[in-house]
N, C-alpha and C positions, 0 to 999 in steps of 0.2 A: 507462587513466584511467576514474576512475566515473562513469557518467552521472546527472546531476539532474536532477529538477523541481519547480517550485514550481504548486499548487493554487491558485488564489484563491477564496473564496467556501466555505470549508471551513470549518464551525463545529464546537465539540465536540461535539454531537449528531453532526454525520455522521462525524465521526471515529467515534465508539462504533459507529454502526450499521453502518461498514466493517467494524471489527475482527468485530465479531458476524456478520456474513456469512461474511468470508472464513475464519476458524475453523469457523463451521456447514457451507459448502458447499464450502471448497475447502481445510482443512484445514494453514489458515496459524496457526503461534503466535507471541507475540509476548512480546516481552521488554524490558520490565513487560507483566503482561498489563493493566495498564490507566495506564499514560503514557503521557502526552502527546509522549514521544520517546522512541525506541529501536530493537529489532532486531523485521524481522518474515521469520520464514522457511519455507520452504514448500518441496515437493518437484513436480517432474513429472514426466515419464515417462523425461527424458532428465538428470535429476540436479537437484540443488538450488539453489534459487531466494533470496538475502538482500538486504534489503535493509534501510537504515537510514531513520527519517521522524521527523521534527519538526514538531508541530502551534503555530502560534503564533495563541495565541486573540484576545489581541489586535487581530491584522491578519488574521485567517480565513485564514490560509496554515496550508497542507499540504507541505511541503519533502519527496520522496523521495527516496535516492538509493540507486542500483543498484550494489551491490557484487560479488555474484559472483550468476553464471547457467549453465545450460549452454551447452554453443558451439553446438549444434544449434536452438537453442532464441531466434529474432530479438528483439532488445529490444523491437525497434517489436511487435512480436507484447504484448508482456507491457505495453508500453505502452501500449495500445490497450485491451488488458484490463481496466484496472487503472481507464481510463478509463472504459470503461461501468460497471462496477462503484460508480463513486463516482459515476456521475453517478443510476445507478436509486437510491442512498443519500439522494443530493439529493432524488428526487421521495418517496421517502418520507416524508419525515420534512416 
């Protein structure tokens, strides 16, 4: 079963400045590369990394959900990740 989350407090600015990171430094693309929902996928050392997100601007929700990962590779790790990531996006902006 796929694991979800939902962001609160996620505006379309930090959406963009997620996407723009994680393409610059860690070399995720995303499909649309500039929707508000869709596929973003990425590789690690131990295979590849998809996941599907819905940004709803509205309600400043971030919905991810975690489709396939490698099995080496702990969610809680990627979710943890994904978390400081969004949150250094938060203080920038």
């Amino acid at each position: 079963m796929a694991e979800s989350r939902t962001f609160a407090s996620v505006t379309a600015e930090h959406l963009d400045r997620l996407k723009q990171v994680a393409r610059d430094r860690h070399g995720i693309s995303f499909d649309p590369p500039d929707g508000a929902k869709g596929v973003a996928t990425g590789r690690s050392p131990f295979g590849d990394c998809i996941v599907h997100f819905v940004h709803d601007s509205a309600q400043a929700a971030l919905s991810v959900t975690l489709v396939k990962k490698p099995m080496l590779l702990p969610a809680g790790m990627m979710w943890s990740s994904f978390e400081a990531v969004l949150e250094r996006c938060r203080g920038f902006i």
